[in-house]
Each structure stands twice: as C-alpha cells, then as structure tokens.
N, CA, C and O atoms as a printed pandas DataFrame, in Angstrom:
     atom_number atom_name residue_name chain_id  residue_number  x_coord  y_coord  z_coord
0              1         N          UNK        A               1  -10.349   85.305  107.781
1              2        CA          UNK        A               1  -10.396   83.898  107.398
2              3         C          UNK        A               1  -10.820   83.788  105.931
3              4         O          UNK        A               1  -11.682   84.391  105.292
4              5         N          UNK        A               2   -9.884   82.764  105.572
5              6        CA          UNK        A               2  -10.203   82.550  103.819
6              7         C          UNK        A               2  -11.788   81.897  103.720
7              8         O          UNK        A               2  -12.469   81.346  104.584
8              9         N          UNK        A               3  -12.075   82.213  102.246
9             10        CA          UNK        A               3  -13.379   81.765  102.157
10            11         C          UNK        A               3  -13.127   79.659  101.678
11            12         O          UNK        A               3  -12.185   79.119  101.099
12            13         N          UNK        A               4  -14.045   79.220  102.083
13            14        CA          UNK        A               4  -13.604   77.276  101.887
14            15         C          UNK        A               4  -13.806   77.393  100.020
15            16         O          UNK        A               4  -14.644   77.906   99.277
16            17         N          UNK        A               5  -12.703   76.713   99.855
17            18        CA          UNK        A               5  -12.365   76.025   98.618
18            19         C          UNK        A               5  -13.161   74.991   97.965
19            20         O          UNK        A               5  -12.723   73.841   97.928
20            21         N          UNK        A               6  -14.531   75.350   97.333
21            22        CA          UNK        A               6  -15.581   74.045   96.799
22            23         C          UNK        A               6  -14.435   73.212   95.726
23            24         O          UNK        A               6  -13.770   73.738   94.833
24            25         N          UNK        A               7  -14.451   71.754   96.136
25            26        CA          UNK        A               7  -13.603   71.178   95.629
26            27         C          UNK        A               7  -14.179   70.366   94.363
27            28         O          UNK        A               7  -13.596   70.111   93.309
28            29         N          UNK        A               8  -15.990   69.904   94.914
29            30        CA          UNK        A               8  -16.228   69.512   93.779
30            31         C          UNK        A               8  -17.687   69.284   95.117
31            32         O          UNK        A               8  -17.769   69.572   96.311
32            33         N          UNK        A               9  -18.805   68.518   93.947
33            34        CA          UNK        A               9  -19.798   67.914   94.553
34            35         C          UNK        A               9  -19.340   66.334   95.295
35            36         O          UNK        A               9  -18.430   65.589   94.932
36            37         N          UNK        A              10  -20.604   66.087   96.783
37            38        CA          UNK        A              10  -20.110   65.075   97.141
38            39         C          UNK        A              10  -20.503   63.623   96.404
39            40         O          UNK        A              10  -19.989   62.506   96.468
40            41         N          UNK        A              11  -21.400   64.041   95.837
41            42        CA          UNK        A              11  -21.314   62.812   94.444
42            43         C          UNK        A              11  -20.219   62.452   93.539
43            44         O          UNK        A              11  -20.364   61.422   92.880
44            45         N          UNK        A              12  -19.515   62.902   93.449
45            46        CA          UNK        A              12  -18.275   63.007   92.605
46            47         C          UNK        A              12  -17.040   61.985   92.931
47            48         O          UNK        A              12  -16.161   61.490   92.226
48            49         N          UNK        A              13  -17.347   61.900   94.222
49            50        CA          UNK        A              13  -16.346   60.412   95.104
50            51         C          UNK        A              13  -17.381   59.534   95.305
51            52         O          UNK        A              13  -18.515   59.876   95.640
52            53         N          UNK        A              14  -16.857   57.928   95.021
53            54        CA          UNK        A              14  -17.990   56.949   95.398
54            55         C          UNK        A              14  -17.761   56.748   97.006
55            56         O          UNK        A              14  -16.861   57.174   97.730
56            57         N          UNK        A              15  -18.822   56.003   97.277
57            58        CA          UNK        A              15  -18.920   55.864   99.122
58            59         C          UNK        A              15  -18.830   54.097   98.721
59            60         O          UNK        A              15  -19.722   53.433   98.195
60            61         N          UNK        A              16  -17.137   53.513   99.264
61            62        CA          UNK        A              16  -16.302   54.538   99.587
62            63         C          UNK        A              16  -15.054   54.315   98.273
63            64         O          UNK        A              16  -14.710   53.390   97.537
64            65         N          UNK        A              17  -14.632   55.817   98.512
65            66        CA          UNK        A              17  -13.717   55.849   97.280
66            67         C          UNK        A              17  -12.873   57.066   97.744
67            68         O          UNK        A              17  -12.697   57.661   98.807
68            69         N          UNK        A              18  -12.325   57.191   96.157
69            70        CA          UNK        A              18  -11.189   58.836   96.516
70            71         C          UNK        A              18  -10.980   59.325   95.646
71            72         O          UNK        A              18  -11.314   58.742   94.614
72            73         N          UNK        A              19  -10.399   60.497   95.542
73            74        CA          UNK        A              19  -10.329   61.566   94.241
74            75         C          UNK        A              19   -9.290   62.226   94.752
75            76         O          UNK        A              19   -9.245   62.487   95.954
76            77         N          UNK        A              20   -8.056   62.675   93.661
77            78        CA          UNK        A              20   -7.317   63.576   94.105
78            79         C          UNK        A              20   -7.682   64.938   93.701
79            80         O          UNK        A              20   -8.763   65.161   93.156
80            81         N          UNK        A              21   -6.756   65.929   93.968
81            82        CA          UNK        A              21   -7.118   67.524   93.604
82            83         C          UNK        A              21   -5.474   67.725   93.206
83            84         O          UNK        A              21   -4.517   66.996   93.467
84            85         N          UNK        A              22   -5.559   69.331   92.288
85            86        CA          UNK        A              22   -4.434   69.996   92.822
86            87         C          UNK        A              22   -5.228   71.486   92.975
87            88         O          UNK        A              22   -6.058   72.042   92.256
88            89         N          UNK        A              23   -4.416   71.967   94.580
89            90        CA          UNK        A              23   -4.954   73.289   94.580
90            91         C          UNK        A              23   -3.906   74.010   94.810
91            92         O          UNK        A              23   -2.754   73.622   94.616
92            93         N          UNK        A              24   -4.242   75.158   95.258
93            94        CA          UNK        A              24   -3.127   76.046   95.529
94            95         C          UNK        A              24   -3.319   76.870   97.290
95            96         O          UNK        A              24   -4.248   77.533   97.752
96            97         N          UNK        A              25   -1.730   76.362   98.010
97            98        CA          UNK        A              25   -2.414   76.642   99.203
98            99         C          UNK        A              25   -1.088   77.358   99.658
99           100         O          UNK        A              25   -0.032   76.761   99.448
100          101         N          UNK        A              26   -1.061   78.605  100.271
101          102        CA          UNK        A              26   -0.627   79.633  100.077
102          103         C          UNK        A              26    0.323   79.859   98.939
103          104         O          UNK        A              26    1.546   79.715   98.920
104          105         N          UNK        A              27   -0.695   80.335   97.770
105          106        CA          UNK        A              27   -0.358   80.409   96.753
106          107         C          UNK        A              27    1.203   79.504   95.722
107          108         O          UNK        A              27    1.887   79.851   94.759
108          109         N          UNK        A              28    1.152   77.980   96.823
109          110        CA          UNK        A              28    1.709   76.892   96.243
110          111         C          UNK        A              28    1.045   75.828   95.465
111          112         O          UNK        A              28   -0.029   75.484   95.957
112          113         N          UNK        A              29    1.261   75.440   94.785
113          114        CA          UNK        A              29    0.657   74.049   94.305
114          115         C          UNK        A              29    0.658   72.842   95.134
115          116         O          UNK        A              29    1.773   72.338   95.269
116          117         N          UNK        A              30   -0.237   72.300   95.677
117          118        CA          UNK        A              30   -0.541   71.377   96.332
118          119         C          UNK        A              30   -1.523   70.400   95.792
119          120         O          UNK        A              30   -2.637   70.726   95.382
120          121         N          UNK        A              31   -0.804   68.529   95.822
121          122        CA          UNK        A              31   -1.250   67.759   95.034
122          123         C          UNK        A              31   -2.432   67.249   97.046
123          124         O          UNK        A              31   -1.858   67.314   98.133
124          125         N          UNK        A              32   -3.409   66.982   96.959
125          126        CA          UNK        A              32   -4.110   66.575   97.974
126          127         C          UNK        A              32   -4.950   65.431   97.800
127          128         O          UNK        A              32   -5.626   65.535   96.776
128          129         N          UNK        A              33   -5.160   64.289   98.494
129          130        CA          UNK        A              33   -6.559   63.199   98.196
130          131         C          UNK        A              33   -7.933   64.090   99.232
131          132         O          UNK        A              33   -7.904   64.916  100.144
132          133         N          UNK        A              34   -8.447   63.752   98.879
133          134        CA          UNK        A              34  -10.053   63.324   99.370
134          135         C          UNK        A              34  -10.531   61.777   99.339
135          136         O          UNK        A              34  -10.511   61.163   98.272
136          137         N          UNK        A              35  -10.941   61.194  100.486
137          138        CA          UNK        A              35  -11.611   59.912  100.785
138          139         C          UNK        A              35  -12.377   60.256  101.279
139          140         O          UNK        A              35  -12.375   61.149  102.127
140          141         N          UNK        A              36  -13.848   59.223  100.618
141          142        CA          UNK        A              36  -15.144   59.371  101.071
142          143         C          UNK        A              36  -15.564   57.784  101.803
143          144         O          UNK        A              36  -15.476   56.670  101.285
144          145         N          UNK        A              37  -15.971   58.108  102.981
145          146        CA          UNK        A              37  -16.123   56.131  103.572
146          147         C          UNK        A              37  -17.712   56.855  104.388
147          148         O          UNK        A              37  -17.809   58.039  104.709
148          149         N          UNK        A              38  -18.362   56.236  104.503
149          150        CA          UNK        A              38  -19.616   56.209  105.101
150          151         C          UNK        A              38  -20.090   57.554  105.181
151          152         O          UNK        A              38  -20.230   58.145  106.252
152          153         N          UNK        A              39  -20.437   58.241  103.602
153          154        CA          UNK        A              39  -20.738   59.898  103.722
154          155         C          UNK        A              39  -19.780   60.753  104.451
155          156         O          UNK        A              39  -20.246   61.882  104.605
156          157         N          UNK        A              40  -18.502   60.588  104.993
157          158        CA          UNK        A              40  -17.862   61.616  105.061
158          159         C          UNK        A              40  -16.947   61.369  104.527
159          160         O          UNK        A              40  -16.710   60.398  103.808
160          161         N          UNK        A              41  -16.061   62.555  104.926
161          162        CA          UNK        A              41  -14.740   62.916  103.988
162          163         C          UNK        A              41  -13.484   63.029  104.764
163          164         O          UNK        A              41  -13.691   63.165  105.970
164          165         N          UNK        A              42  -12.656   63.018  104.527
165          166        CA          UNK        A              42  -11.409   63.079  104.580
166          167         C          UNK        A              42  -10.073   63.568  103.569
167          168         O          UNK        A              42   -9.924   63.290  102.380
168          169         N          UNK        A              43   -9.357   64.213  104.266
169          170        CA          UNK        A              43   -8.321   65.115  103.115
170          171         C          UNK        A              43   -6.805   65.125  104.055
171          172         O          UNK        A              43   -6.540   65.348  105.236
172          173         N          UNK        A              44   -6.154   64.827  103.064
173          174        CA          UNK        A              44   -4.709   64.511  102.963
174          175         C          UNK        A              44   -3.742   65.500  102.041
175          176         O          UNK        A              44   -4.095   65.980  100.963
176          177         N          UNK        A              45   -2.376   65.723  102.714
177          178        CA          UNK        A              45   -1.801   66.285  101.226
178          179         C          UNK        A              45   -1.217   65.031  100.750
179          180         O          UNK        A              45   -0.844   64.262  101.636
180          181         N          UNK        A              46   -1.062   64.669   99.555
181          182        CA          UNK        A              46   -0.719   63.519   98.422
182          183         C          UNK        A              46    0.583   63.172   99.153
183          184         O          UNK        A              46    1.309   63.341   98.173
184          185         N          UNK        A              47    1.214   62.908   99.874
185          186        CA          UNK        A              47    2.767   62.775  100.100
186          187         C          UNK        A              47    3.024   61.956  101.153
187          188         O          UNK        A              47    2.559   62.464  102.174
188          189         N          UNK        A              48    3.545   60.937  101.358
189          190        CA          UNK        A              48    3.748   59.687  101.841
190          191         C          UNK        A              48    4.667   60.711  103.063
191          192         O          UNK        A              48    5.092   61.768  102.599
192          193         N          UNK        A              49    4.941   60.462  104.403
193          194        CA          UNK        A              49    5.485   60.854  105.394
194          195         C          UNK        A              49    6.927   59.939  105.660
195          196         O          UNK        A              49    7.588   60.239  106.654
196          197         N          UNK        A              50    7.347   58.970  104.886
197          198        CA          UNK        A              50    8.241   58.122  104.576
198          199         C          UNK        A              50    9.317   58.613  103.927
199          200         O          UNK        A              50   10.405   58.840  104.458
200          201         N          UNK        A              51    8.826   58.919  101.893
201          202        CA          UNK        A              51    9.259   59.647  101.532
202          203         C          UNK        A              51    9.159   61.086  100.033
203          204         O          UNK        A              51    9.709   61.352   98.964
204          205         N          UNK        A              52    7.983   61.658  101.016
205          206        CA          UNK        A              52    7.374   62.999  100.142
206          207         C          UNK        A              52    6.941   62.301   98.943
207          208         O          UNK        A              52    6.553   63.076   98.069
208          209         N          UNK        A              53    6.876   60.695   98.549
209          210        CA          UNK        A              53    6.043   60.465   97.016
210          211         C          UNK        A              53    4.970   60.463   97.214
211          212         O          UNK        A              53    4.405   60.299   98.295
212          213         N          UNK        A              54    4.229   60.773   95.504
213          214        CA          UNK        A              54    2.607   61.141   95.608
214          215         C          UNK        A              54    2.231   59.272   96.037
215          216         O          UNK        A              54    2.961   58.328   95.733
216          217         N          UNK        A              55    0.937   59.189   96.778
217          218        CA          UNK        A              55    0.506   57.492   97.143
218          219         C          UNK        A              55   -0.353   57.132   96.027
219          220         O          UNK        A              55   -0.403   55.966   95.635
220          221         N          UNK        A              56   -1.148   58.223   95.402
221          222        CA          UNK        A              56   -2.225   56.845   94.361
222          223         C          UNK        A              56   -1.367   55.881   93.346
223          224         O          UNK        A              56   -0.394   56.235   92.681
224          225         N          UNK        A              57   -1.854   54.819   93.381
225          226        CA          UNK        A              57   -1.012   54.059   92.958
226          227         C          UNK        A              57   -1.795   53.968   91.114
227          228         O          UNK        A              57   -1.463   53.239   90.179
228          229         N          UNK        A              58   -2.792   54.936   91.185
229          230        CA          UNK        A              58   -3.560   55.561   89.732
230          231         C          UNK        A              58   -3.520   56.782   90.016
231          232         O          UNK        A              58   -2.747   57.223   90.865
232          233         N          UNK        A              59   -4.314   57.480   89.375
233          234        CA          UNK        A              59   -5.030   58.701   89.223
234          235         C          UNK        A              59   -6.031   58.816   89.778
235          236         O          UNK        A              59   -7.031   58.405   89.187
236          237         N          UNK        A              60   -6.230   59.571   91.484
237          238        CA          UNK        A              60   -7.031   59.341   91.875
238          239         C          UNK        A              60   -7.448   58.217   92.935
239          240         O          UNK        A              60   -8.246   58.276   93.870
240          241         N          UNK        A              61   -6.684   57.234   92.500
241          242        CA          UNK        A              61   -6.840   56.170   93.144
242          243         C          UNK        A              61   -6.039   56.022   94.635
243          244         O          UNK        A              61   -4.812   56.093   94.560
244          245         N          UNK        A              62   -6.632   55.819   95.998
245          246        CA          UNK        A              62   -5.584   56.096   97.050
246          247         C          UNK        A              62   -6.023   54.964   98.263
247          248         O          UNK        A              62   -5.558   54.985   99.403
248          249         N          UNK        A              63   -6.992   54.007   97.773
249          250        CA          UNK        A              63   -7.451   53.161   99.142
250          251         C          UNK        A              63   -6.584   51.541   98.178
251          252         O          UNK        A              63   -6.191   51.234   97.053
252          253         N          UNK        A              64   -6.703   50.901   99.697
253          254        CA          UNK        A              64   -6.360   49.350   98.935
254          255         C          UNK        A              64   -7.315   49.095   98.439
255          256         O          UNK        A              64   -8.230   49.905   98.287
256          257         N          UNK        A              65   -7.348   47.406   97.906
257          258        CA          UNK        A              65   -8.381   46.711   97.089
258          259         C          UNK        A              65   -9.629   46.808   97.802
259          260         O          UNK        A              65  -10.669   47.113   97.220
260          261         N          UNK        A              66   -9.572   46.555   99.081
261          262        CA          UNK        A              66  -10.652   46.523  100.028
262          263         C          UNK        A              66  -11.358   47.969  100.531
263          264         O          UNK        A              66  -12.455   48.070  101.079
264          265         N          UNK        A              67  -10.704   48.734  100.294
265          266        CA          UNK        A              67  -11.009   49.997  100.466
266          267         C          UNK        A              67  -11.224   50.281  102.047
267          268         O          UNK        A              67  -12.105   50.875  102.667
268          269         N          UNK        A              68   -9.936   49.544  102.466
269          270        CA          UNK        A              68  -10.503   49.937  103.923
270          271         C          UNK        A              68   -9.486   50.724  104.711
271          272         O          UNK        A              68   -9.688   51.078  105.873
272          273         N          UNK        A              69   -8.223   51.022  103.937
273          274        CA          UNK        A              69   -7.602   51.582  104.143
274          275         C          UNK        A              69   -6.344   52.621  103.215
275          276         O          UNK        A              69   -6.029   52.030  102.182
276          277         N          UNK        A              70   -5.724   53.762  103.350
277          278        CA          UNK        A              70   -5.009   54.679  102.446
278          279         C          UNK        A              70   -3.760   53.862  102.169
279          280         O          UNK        A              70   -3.216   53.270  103.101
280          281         N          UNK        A              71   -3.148   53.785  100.597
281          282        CA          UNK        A              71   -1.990   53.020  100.822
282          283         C          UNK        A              71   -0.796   53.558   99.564
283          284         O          UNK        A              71   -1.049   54.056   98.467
284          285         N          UNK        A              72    0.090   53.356   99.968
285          286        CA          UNK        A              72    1.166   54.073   99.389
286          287         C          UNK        A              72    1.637   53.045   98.237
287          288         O          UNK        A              72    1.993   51.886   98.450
288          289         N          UNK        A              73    1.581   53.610   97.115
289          290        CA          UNK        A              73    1.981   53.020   95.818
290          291         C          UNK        A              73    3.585   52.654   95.754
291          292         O          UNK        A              73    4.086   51.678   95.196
292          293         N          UNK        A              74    4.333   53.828   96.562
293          294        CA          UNK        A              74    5.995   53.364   95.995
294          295         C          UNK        A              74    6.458   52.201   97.006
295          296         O          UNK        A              74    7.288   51.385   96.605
296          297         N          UNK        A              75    5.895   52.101   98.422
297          298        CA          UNK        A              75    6.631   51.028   98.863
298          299         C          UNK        A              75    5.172   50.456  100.078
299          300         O          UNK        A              75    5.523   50.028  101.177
300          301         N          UNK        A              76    3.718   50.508   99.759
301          302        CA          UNK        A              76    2.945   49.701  100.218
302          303         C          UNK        A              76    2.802   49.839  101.666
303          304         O          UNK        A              76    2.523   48.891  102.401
304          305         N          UNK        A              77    3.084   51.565  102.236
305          306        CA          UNK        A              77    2.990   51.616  103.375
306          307         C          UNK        A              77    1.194   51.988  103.396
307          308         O          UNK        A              77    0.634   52.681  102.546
308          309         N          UNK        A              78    0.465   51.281  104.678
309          310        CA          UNK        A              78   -1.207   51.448  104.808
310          311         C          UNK        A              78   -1.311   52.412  105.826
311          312         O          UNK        A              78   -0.466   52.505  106.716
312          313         N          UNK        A              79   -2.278   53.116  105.744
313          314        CA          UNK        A              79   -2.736   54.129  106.581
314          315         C          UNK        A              79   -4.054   54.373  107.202
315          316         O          UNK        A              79   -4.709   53.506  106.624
316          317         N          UNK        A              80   -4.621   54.782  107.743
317          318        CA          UNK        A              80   -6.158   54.496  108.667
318          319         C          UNK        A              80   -6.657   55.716  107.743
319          320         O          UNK        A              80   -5.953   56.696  107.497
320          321         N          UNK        A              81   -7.889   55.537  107.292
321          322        CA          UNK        A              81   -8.604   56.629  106.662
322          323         C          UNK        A              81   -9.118   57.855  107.365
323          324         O          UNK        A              81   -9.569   58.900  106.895
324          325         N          UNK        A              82   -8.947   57.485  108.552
325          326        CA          UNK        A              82   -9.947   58.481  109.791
326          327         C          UNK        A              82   -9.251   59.330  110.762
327          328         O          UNK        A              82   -9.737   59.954  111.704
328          329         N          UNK        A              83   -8.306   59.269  110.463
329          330        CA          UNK        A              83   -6.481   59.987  111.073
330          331         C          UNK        A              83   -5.474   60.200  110.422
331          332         O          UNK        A              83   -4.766   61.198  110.559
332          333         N          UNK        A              84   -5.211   58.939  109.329
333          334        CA          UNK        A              84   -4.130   58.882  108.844
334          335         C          UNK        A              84   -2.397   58.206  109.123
335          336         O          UNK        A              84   -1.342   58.187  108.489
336          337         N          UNK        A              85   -2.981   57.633  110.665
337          338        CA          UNK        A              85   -1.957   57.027  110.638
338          339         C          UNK        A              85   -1.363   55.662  110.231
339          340         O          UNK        A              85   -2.102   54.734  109.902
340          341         N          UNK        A              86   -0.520   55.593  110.247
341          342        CA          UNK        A              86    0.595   54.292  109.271
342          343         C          UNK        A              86    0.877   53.329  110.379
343          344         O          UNK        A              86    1.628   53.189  111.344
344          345         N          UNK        A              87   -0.105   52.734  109.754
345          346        CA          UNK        A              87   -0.464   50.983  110.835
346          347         C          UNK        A              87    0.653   50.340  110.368
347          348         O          UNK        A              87    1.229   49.703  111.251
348          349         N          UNK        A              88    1.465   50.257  108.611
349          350        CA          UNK        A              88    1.710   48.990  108.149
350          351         C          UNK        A              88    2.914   50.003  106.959
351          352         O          UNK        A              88    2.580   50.935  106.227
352          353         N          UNK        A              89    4.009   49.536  107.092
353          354        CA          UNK        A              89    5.452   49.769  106.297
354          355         C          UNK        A              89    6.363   50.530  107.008
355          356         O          UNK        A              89    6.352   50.369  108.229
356          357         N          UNK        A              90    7.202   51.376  106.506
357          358        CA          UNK        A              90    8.332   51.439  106.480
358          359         C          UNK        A              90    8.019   53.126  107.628
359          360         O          UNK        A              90    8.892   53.782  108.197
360          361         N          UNK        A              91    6.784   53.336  107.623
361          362        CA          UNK        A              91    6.605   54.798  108.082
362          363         C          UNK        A              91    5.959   54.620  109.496
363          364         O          UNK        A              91    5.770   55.500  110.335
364          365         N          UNK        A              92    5.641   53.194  109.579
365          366        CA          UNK        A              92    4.827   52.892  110.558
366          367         C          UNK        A              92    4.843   53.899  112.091
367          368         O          UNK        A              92    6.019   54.056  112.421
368          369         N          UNK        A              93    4.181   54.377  112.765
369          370        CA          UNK        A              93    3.656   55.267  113.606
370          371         C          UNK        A              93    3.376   56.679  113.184
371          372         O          UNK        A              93    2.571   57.365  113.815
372          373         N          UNK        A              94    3.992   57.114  112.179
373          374        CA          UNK        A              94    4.058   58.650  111.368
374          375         C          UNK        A              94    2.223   58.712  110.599
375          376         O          UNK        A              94    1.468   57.780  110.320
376          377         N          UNK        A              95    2.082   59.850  110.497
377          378        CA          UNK        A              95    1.293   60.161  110.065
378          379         C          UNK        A              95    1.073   60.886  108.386
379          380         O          UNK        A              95    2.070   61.306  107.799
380          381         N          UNK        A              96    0.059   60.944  107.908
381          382        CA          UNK        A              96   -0.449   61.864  106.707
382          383         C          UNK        A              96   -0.719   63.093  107.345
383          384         O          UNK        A              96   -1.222   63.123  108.468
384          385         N          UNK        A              97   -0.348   64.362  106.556
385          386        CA          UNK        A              97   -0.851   65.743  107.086
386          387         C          UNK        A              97   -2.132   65.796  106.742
387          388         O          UNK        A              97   -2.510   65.664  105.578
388          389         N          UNK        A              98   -2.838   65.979  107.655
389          390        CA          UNK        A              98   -4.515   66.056  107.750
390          391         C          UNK        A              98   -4.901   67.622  107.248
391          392         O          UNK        A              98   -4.327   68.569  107.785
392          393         N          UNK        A              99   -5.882   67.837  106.214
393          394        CA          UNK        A              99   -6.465   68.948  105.928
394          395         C          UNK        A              99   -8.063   68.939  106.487
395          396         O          UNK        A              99   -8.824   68.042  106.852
396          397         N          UNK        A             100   -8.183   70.547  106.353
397          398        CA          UNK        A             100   -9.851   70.690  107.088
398          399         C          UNK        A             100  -10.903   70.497  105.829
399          400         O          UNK        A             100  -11.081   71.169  104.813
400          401         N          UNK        A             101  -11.436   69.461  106.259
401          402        CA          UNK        A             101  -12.473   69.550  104.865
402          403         C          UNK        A             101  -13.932   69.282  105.667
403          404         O          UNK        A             101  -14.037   69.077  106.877
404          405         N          UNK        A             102  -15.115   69.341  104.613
405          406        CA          UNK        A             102  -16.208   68.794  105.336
406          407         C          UNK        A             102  -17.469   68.962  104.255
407          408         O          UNK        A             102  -17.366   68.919  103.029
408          409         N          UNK        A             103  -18.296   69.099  104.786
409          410        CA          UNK        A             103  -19.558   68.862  103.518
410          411         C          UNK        A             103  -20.497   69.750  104.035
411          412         O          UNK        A             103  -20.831   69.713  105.219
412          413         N          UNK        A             104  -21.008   70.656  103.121
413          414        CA          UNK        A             104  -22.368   71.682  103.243
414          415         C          UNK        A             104  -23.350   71.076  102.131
415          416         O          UNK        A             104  -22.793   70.981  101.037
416          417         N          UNK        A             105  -24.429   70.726  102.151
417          418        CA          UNK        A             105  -25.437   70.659  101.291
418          419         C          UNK        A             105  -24.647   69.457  100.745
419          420         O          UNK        A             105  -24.099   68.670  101.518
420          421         N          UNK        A             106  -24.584   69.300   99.234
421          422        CA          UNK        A             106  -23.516   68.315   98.788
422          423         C          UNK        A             106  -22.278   68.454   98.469
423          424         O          UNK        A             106  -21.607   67.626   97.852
424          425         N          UNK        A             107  -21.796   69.867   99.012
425          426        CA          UNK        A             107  -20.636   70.535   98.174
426          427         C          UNK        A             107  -19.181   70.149   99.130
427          428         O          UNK        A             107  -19.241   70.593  100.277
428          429         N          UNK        A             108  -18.217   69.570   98.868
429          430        CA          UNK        A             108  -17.164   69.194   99.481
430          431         C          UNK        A             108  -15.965   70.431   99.819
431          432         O          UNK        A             108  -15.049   70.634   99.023
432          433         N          UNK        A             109  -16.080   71.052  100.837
433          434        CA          UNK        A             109  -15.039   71.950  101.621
434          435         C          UNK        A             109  -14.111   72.121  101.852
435          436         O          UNK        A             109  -13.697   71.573  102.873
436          437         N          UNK        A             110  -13.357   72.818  101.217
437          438        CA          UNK        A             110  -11.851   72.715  101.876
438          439         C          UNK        A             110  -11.859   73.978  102.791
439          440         O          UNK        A             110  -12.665   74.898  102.648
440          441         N          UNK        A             111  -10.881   73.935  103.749
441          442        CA          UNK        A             111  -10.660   75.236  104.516
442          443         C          UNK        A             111   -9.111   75.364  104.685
443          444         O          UNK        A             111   -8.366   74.780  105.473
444          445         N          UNK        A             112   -8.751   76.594  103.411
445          446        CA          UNK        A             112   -7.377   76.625  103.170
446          447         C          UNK        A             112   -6.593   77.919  103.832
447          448         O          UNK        A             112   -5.703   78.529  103.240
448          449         N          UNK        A             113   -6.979   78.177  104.907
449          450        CA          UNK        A             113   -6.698   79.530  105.707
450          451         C          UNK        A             113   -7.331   79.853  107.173
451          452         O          UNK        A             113   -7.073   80.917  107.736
C-alpha cells in the first residue's frame, strides 16, 4: 500500500470552503477538489460526470454561493458535498468519483493506492 499523499494543512481550506489540487495518480495527472464543511473533508476528481469539464467555476472555487452544495461551472449541474451526487442539471442521479481522503493531526490525506 502506497504511502497517503499530504495534500496540504487542514487550515488551508476555510470551514466551509474548497481548494483544488493537481496530483499524480498512477503516475497521471489528476486535476481533484477538496471540500471542507463542518471539519471534514471531502475529495473529488475535478470532472463533471455529464461532461469530463473541470467544475470550479474559479480557481479553487467548487461550492455555490451558499456553500451548501458542489456545482458545475459549464452548465450549473449541483451536487451533495457528502457523496457527490447530482440532485440538480443535466447529470441528475450520476455521481462525482469519490477519492479517499481524511485528516491526521491537521494534515489533509490523500490515499492514492
């Protein structure tokens, strides 16, 4: 088993907020979010299940105004932060590919293997 991928500190995302990454996951480039909502985390790969576009509709940026849910910049499909699935557009019942992440001390986890 691979060793977890420190992605950054968990201070680094506001509660609640999001941050993207790019890492490399079997030795591909992979664009991924991180959302932080009530001290935990959550991880996504960047790519709308509709159609493969990245969702922040900034840099980084991946919740609506309200921050209460994930939402897709090219055509405004919403997604549940805590699963990922697509309550609202064009993708509706499909999901985000869910990654393993989690938190040690303050350090944010990826588990890429």
């Amino acid at each position: 088993m691979k060793k977890p991928l420190e992605l950054c500190s968990l201070d680094a995302i506001p509660d609640p907020g999001s941050r993207g990454f790019c890492i490399s996951i079997d030795d591909r480039p992979q664009e991924i979010m991180v959302i932080r909502r009530q001290n935990r985390v959550y991880a996504y790969l960047n790519s709308c299940p509709h159609t493969g576009a990245a969702l922040d509709w900034m840099p980084g940026e991946f919740l609506t105004l309200d921050q209460s849910r994930i939402i897709c910049a090219l055509h405004g499909a919403e997604f549940e932060i805590d699963n990922g699935y697509c309550v609202y557009g064009p993708c509706q019942g499909d999901r985000l590919t869910a990654l393993t992440v989690g938190v040690t001390g303050n350090k944010v986890l990826l588990e890429t293997g």
